[in-house]
C-alpha positions in Angstrom: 39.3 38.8 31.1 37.7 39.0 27.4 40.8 36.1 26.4 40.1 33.8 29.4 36.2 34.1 28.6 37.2 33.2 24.6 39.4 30.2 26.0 36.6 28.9 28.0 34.0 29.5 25.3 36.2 27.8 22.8 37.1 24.7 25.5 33.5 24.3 26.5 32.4 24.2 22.8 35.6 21.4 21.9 34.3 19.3 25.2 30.7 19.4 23.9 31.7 18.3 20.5 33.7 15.8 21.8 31.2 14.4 24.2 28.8 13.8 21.3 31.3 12.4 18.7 32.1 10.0 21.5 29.2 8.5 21.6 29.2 7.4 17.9 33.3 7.2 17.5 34.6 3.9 16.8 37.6 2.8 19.4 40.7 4.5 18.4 38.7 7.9 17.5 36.6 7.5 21.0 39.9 7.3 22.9 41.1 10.8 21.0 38.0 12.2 21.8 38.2 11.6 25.5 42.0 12.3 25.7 40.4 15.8 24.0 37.8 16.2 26.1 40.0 16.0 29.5 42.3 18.1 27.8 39.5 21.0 27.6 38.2 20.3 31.1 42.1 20.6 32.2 42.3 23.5 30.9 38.9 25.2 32.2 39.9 24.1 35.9 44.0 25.3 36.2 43.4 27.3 39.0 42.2 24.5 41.2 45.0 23.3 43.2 42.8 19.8 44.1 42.4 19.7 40.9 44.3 16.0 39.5 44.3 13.0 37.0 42.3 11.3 39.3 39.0 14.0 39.2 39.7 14.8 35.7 38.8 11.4 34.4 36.2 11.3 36.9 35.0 14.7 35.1 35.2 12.8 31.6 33.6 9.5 33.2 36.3 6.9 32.7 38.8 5.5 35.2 42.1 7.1 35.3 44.0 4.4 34.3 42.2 4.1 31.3 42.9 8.0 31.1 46.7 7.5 32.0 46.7 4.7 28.9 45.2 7.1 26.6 47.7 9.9 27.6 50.3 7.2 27.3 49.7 6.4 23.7 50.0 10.0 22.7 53.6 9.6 24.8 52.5 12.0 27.2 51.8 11.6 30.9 48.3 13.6 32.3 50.1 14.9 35.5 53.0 16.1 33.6 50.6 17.6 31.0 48.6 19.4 33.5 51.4 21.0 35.5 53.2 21.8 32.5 49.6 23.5 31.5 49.6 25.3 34.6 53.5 26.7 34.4 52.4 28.1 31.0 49.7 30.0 32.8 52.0 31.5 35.1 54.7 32.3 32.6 51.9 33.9 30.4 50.6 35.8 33.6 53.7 37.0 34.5 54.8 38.3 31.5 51.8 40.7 31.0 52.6 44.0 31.8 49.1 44.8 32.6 49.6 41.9 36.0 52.5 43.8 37.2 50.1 44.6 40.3 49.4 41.2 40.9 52.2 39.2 43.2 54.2 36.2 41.8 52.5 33.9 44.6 49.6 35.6 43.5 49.9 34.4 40.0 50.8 31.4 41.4 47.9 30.7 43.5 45.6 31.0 40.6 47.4 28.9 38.3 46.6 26.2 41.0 49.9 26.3 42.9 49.6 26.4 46.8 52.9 26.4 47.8 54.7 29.3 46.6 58.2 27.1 47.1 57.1 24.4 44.9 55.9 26.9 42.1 59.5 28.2 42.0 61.0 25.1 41.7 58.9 23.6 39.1 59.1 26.9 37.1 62.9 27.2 37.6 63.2 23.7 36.2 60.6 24.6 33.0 62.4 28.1 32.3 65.8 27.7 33.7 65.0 31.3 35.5 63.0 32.2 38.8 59.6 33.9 38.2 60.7 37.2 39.5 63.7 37.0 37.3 61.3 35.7 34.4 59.0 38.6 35.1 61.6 41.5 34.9 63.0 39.8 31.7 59.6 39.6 29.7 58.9 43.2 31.3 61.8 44.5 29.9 61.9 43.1 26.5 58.4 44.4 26.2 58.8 48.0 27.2 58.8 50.2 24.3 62.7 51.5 23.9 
């Protein structure tokens, strides 16, 4: 709990800074900013499934296509970069040995997954594994011999 509140401190703090650099940034710098800021807000919302490119660049007040061009300069794409954000949540999650209560499609769910079929899939395709198979892996390797 203490490292999600520091990662939410720490975003909030970055999306503050941003927003006011923004408004005296010149072009190119403005753009990093907001590509920053959306990035931070990304980040404080993973666990909401609704939760798309669309309302993030409503939630950084541009359009999303000006978003999606910003993300595309960088070579990235936002969709790709938030469920890739969210996959990294759940590998992180499930390799804590302190979540071993908490089910995969619970770790799932509040990584902003709602299909617990879909979060296999993309999570086989990011880790070559299943996250069962991830879990007992990362377990493993961290038990003390």
């Amino acid at each position: 709990m203490a490292e999600r509140m520091v990662a939410v401190g720490i975003a909030l703090i970055v999306a503050c800074l941003a927003g006011r650099l923004a408004m005296e940034a010149p072009g190119a710098l403005h753009g990093t900013l907001i590509v920053q800021r959306a990035k931070a807000h990304g980040v404080e919302n993973l666990g909401d499934p609704d939760r798309d490119p669309a309302q993030v660049a409503a939630a950084v007040g541009v359009s999303l296509r000006h978003l999606q061009a910003l993300f595309r300069a960088n070579g990235r794409n936002i969709a790709a970069w938030i469920w890739q954000r969210r996959l990294d949540k759940a590998a992180q999650r499930l390799s804590d040995p302190g979540g071993l209560n908490v089910s995969i499609s619970e770790v799932a769910y509040r990584c902003g997954f709602v299909d617990q079929a879909h979060f296999s899939r993309r999570f086989r395709d990011r880790y070559g594994t299943s996250p069962r198979e991830y879990r007992r892996a990362a377990l493993t390797q961290a038990a003390p011999p």
